[in-house]
PARO-914474 format. One record per residue (C-alpha): residue number from 0; x, y, z negated. Coordinates in steps of 0.1 Angstrom, whole numbers, plus 5000, padded with zeros to 4 digits. Example, Ala and Ser with C-alpha at 12.3 -4.5 7.8 and 13.67 -1.06 7.14 Angstrom:
! PARO-914474
@k:0 | xx:5123 | yy:4955 | zz:4922 .
@k:1 | xx:5137 | yy:4989 | zz:4929 .
//
This chain:
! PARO-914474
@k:0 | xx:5564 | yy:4631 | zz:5042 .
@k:1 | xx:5580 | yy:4662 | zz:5021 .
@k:2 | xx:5563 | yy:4677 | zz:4994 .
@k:3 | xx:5564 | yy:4710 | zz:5014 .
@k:4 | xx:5549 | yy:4690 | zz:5041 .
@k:5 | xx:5521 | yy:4678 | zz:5019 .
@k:6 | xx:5510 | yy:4707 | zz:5004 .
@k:7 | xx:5507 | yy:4723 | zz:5041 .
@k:8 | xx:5486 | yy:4696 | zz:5048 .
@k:9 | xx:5463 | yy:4700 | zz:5017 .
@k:10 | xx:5461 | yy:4738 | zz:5021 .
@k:11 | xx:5449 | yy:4732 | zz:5060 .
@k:12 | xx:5422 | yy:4708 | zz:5048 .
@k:13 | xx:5412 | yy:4731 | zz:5021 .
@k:14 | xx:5406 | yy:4760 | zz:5046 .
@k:15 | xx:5390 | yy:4742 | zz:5067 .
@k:16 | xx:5363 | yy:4728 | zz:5045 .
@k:17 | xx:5356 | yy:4764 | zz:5038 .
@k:18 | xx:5347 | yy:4775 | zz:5074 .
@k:19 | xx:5308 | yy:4771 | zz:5081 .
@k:20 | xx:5303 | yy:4736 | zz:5100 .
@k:21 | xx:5294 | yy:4752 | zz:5132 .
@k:22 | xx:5326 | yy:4767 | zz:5132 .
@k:23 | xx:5346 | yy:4740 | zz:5124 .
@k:24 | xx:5329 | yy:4724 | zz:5153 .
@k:25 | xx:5341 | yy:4753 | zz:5175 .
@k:26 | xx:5303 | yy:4767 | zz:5181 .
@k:27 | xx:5305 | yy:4806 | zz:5182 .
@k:28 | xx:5288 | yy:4815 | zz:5143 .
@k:29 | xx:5263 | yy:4845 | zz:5148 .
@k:30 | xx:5258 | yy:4872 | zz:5123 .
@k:31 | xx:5227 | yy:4870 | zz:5099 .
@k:32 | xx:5204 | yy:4899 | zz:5112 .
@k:33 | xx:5204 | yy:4926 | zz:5090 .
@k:34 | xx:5179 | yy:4935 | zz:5064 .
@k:35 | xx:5151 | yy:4958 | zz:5072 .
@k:36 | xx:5153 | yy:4994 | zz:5055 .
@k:37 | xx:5142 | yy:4990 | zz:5021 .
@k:38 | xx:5111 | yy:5012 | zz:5025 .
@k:39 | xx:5094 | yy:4985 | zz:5050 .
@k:40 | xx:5083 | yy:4950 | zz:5043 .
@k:41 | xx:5070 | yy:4930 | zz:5075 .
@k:42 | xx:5051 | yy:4900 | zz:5075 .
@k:43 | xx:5029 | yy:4879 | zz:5098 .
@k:44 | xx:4988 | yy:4875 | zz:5093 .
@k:45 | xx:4980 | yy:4849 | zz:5120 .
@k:46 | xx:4986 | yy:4867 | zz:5153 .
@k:47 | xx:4986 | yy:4903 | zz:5135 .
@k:48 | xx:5020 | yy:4917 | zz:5120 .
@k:49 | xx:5011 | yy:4934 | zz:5089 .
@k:50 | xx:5037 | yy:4965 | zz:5079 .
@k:51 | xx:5038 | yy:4979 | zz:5045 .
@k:52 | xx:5054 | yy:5016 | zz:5042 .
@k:53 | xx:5068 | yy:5031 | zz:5016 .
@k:54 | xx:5059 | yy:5066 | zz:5013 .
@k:55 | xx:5067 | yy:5079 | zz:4979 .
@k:56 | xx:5093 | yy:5068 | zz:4956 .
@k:57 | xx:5090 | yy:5082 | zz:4919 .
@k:58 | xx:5088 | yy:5074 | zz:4888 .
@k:59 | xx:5057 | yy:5098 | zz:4870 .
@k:60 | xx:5042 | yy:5093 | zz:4833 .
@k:61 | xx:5015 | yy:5067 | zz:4825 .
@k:62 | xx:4996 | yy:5044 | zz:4830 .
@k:63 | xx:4979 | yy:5062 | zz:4796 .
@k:64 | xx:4956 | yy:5083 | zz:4810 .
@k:65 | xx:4957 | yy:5072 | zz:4844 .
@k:66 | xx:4944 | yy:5037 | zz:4834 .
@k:67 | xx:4929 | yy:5038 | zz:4801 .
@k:68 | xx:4918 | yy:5077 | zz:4794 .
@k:69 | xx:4891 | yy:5064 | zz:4778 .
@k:70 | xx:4910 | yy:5040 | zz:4750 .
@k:71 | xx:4934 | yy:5053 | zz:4728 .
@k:72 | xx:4968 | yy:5058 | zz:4741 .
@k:73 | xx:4984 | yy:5040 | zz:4715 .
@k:74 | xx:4966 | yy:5011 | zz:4730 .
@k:75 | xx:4976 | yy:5011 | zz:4762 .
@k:76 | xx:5012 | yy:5017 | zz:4756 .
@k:77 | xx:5006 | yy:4986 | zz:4734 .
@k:78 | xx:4997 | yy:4963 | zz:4768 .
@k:79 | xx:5026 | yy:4978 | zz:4781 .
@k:80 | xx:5049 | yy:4962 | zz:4755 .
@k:81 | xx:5036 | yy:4929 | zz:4753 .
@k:82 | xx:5042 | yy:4925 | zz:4788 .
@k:83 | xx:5077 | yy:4939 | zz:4787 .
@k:84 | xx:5074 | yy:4972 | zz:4807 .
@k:85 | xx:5081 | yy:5009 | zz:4795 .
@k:86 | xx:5048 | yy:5022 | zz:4772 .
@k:87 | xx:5047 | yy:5059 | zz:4788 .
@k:88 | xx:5063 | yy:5056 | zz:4827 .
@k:89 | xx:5062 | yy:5037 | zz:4855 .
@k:90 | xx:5066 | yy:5037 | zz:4894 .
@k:91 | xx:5033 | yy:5034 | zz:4913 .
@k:92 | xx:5033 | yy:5025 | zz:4950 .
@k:93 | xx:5021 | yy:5048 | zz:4978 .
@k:94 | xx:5021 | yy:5023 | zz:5003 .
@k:95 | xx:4999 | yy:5027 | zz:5038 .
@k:96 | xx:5000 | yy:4999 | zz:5059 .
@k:97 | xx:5001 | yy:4994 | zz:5096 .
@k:98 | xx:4984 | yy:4966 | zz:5112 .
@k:99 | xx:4993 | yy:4956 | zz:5150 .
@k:100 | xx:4967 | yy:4934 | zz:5161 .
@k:101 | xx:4980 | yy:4931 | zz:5197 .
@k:102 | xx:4957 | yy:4951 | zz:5212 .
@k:103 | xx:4955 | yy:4980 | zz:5186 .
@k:104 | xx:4982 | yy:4998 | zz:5166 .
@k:105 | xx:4962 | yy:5005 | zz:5132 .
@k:106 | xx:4973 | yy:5027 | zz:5103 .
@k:107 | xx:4956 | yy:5025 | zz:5072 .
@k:108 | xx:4961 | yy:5056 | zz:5050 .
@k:109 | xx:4991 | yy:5081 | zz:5056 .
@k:110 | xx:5002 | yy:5087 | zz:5023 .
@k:111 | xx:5013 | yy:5125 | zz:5007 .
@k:112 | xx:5030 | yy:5144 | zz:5036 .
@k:113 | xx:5038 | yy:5179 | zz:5021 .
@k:114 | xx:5013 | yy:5185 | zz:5004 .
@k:115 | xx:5000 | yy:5151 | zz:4979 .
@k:116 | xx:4999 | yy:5139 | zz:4950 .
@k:117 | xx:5040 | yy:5130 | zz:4952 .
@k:118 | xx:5055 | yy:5163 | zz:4968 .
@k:119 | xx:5089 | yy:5158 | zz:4988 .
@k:120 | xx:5115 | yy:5152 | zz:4992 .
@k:121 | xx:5104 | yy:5121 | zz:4965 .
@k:122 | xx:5069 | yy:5123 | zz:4986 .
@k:123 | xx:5056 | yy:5124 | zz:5024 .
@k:124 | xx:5079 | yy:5096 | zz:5038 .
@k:125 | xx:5052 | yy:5080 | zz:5061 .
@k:126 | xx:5067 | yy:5100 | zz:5095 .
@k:127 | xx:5104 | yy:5087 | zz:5084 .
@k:128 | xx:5087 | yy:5049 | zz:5076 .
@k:129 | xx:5070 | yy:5048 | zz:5108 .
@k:130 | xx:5100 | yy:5054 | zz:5128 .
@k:131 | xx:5122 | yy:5027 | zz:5112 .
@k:132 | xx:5097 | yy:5002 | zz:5117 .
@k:133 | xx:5103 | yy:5011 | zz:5153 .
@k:134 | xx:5075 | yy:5032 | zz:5162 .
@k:135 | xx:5067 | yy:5063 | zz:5175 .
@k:136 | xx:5038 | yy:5085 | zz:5160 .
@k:137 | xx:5023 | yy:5082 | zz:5190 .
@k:138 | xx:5019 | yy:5048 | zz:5197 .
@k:139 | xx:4998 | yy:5053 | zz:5167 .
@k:140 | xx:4964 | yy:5045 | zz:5181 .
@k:141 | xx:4937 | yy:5047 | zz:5153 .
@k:142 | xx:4938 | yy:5057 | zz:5112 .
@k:143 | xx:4918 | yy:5043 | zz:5089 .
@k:144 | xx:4909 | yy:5064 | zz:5060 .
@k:145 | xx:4900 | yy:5044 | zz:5026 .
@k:146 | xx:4891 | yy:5079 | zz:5010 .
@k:147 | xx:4901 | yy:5117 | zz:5008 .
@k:148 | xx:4926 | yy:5120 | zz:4986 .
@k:149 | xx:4955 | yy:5138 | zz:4986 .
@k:150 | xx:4978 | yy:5113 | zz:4984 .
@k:151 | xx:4960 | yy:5092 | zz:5017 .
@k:152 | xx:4947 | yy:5122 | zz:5037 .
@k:153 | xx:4982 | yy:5145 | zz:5035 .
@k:154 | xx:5002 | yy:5127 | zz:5064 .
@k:155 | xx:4976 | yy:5136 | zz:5087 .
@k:156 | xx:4991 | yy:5166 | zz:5096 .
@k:157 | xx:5029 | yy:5178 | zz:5097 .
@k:158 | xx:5032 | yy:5215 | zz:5106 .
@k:159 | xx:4996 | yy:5222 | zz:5111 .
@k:160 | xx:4999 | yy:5197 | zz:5138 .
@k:161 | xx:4984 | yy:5159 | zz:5138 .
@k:162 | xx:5019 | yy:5136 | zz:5131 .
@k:163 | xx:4997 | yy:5107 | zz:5152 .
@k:164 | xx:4983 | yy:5129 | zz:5184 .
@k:165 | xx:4969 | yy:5101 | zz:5202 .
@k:166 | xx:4952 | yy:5087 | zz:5177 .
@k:167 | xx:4912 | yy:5084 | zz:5168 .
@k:168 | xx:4902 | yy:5083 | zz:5132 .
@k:169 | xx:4879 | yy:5059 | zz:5113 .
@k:170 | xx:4862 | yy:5065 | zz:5082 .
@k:171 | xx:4832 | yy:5063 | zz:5056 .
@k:172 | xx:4807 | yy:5086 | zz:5065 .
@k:173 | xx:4797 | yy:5090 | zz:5030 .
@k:174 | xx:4828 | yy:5097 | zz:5021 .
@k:175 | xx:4832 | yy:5126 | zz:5048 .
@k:176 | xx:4798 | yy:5144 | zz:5038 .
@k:177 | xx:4808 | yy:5138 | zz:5002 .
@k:178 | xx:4837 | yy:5159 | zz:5005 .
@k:179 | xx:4824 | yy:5179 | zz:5035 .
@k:180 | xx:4799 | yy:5198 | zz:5007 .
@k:181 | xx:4809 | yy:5230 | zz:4997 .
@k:182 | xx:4801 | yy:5226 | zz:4961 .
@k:183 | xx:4837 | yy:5203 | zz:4957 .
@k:184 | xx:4851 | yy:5238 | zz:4957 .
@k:185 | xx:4834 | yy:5246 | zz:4929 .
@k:186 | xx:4854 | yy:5227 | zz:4904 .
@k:187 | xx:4887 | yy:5242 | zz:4886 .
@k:188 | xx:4915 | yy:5249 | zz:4909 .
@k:189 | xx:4943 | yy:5229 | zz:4892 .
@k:190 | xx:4917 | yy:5196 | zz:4891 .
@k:191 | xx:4919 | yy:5165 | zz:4916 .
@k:192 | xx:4888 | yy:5175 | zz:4931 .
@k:193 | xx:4895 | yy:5211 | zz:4943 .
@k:194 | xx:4930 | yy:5197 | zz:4960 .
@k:195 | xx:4917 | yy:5171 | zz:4975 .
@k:196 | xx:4885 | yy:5193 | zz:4988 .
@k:197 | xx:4908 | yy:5220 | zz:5002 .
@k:198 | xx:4933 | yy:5194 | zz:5015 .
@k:199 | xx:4900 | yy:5181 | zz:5034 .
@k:200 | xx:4896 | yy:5212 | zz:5050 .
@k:201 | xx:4930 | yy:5221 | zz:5060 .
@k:202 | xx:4943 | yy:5187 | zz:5073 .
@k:203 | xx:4909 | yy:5160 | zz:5081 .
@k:204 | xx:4879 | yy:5185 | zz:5090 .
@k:205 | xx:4899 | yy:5197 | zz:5123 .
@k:206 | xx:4902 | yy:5164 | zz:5134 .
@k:207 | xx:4861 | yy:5161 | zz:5133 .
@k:208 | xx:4857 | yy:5148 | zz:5165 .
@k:209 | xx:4882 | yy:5130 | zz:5169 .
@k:210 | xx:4863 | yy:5108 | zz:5137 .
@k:211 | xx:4844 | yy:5073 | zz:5143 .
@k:212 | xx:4823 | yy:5068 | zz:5107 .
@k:213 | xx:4818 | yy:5032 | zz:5094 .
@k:214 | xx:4799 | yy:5018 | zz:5061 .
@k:215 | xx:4801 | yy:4986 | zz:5047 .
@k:216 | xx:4801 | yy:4956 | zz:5067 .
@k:217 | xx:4806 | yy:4971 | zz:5099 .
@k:218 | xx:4834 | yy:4961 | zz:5128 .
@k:219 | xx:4866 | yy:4988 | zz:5130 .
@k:220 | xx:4884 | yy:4966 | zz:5155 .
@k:221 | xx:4879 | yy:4928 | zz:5161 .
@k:222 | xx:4893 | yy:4917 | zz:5128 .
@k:223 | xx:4886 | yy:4944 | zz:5105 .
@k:224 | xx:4856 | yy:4950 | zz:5087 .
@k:225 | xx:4850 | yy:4982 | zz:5062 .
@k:226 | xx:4845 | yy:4963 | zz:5025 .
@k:227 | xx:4824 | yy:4988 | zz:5002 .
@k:228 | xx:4845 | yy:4997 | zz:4966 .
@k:229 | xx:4822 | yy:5031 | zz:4955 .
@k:230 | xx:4830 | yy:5047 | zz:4924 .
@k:231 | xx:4866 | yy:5062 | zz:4930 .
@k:232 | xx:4857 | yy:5083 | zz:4953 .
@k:233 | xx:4816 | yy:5082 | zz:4963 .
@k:234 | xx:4824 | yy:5067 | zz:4999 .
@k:235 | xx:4857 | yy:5051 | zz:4989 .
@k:236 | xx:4859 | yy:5021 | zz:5014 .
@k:237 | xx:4881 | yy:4986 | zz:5016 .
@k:238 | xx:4890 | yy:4970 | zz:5047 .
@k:239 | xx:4889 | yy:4931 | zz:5053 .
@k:240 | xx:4919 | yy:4921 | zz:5077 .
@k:241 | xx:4913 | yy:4885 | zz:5094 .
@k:242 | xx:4934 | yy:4869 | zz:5122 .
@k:243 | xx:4935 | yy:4833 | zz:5125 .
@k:244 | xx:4921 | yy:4820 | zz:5093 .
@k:245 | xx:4947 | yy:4846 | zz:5073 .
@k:246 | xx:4932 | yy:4873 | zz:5056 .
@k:247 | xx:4948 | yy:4904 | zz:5041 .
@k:248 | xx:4925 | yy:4929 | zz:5012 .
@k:249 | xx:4932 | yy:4965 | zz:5019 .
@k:250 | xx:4914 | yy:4977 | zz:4992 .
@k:251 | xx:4928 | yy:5012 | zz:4990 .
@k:252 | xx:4928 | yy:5029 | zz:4948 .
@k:253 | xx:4912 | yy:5001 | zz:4939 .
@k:254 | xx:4940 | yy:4997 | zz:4913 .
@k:255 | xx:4965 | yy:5025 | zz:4898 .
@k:256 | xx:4987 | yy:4999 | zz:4880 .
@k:257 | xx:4993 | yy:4962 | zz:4886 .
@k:258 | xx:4992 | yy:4957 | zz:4849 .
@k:259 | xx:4967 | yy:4979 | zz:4833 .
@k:260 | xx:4939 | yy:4979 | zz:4861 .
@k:261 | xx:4934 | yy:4942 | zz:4864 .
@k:262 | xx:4937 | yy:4933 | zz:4826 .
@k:263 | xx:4916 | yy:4958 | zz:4817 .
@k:264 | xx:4890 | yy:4964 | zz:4846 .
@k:265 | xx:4864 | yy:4983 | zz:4823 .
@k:266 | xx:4891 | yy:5007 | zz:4812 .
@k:267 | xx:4883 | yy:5041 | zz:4827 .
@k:268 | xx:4909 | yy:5056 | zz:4857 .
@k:269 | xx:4916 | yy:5091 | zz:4854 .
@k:270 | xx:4909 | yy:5102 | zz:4892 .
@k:271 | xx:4875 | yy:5075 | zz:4893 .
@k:272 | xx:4849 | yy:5103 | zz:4900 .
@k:273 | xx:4822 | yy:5078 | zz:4890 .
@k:274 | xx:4835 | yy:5058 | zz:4857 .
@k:275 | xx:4808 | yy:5031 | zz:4856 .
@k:276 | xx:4807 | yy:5026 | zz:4896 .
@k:277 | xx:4848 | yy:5021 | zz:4895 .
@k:278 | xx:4851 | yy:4994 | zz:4869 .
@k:279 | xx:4823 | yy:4976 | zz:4883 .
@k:280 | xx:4840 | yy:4979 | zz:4917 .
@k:281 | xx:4870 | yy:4967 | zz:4902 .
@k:282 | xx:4853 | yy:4933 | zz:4887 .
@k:283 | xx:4838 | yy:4931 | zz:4920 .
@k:284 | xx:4868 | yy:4935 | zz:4944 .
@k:285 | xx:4892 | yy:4913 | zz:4916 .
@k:286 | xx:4863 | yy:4886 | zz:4916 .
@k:287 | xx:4863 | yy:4883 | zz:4952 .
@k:288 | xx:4900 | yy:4886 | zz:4956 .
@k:289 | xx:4904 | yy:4857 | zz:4929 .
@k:290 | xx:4880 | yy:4840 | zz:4941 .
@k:291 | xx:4893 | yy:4837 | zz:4978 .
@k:292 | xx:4932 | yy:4834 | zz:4971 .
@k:293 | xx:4931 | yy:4861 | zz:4994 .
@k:294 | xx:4963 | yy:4884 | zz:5000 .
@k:295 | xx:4958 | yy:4919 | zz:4990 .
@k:296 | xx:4979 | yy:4952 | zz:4999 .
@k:297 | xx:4975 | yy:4975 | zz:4963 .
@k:298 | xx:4982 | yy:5010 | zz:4978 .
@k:299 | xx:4996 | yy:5020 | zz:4944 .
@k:300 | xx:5007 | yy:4987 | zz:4931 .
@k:301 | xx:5045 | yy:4987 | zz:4932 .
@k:302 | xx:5063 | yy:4983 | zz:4969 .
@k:303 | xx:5058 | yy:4967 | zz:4989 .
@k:304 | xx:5020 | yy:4967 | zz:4972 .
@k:305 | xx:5011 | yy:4930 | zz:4986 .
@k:306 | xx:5003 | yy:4901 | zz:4964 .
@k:307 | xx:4980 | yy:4880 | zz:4948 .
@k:308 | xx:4948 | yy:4883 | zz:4924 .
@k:309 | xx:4942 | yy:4855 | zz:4897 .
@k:310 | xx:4918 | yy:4856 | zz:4864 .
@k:311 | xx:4937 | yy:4855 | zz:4828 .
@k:312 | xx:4912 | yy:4854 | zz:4803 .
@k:313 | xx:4885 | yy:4881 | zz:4804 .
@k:314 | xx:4905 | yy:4904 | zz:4830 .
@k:315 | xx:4927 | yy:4895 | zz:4861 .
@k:316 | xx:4966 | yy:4892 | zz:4867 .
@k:317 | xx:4987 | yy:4906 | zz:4898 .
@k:318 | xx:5010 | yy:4884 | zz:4911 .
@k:319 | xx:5032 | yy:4900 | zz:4938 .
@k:320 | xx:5037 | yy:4882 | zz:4975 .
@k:321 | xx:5068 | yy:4858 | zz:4976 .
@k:322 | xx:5088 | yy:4862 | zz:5006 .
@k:323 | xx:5076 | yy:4854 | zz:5036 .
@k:324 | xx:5091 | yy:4851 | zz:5069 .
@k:325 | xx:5092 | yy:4883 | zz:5095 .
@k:326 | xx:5088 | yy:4865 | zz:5122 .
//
């Protein structure tokens, strides 16, 4: 055998150890399927398939005093550091999350639209979200409502017209006669409260009827039960989500950092409208999530907003969801 004749040899062998095995074995390969639009993450919950959208992308100042208006700033931007994250900015999720149970497509929260917390084109993303994960706003068929913020009540309508038109609407009914009072318009125009109160008006109270109200405890749909969290909002509700022994926490602004809210629970939030009522719904709703190993979806904890709850020391530590299959 030549030495050109060897080397021939050696190359051929060295290309074909290269090919995948199934092509070397002459099976037609098949591409890997390609990877979902980066403002969706997908996964399975027993028979349900849980959605997370993204609906804001931004990067705003804080936590100090979103988290922690009542400690010194200086402290909070010191938790920051030891855990290796910027002191004074940070990018929160705004993450609703669709739920198909088989039987019902189910929407929880619908983020900023034009007119939330996050304004566009950074803001208001849920219509565009919906879309990619292969729906059409109509095949929308009920929206849950943890509260009446801006920032979860401003995709309701796009236009002056609802973006989901065949869809009911389910929500506390504390929370709707809370905000249904005339004296929220009482406060200062540039504060939370006003915007949220005339954001109420213009985009949830003409969808009155179209409204089922639930408290704590009670069924939405077979599978999900309205959780009571009170203090961020009077009525402010969190939803259990069960389907085959797998259970998923929506628990709504029951955190406004991953870091800050669970390692310091009694630390005031700036937009709690009852102080006391929010950190003690915090310890209750970390307790339980702890306690359970169950899988939460954090509407502002950083997309995709779903992961775990576990106690580290005398407050609580997010850890987000490893990847799971979309089957």
């Amino acid at each position: 055998m030549t030495e050109l004749t060897r080397r021939h040899l050696a190359a051929t062998l060295v290309a074909g150890l290269a090919l995948p095995r199934a092509a070397r074995a002459g099976i037609p390969t098949q591409a890997p399927p390609p990877s979902p639009p980066a403002g969706l993450r997908r996964i399975r919950l027993g028979a349900f398939t849980v959605t997370a959208l993204r609906d804001a992308d931004a990067v705003i100042d804080g936590p100090w005093p979103i988290v922690g208006e009542d400690r010194p700033k200086a402290e909070v931007e010191a938790l920051m550091r030891e855990n290796r994250l910027p002191p004074d900015r940070f990018e929160p999720g705004f993450t609703p999350i669709l739920v198909q149970t088989g039987r019902e497509t189910v929407l929880f929260d619908t983020g900023n639209g034009a007119v939330g917390f996050i304004p566009r084109p950074a803001g208001g993303q849920l219509a565009q979200r919906v879309r990619q994960a292969g729906l059409s706003p109509d095949a929308i068929d009920l929206v849950v409502l943890t509260h009446c913020h801006t920032d979860h009540i401003g995709g309701l309508l796009e236009d002056g017209r609802p973006l989901f038109p065949k869809a009911s609407y389910v929500m506390g009914d504390r929370e709707f006669a809370f905000w249904r009072d005339d004296d929220r318009l009482a406060g200062p125009p540039d504060g939370n409260a006003y915007k949220s109160a005339r954001v109420f008006r213009s985009h949830l109270l003409p969808l009155a009827e179209h409204i089922r109200f639930v408290s704590p405890g009670q069924t939405v749909v077979p599978g999900i039960d309205a959780v009571a969290a009170f203090g961020h909002t009077p009525g402010h509700l969190a939803f259990n989500v069960e389907s085959e022994g797998q259970r998923l926490l929506v628990w709504g602004d029951c955190a406004h950092h991953e870091v800050a809210s669970l390692a310091r629970p009694d630390w005031h939030a700036l937009f709690d409208m009852d102080k006391a009522a929010g950190a003690a719904t915090r310890r209750t709703i970390y307790d339980m999530a702890a306690t359970d190993r169950v899988l939460v979806a954090g509407y502002h904890t950083a997309f995709p907003s779903l992961g775990y709850v576990v106690r580290d020391g005398l407050g609580y530590r997010w850890i987000p969801m490893a990847n799971r299959s979309e089957r």
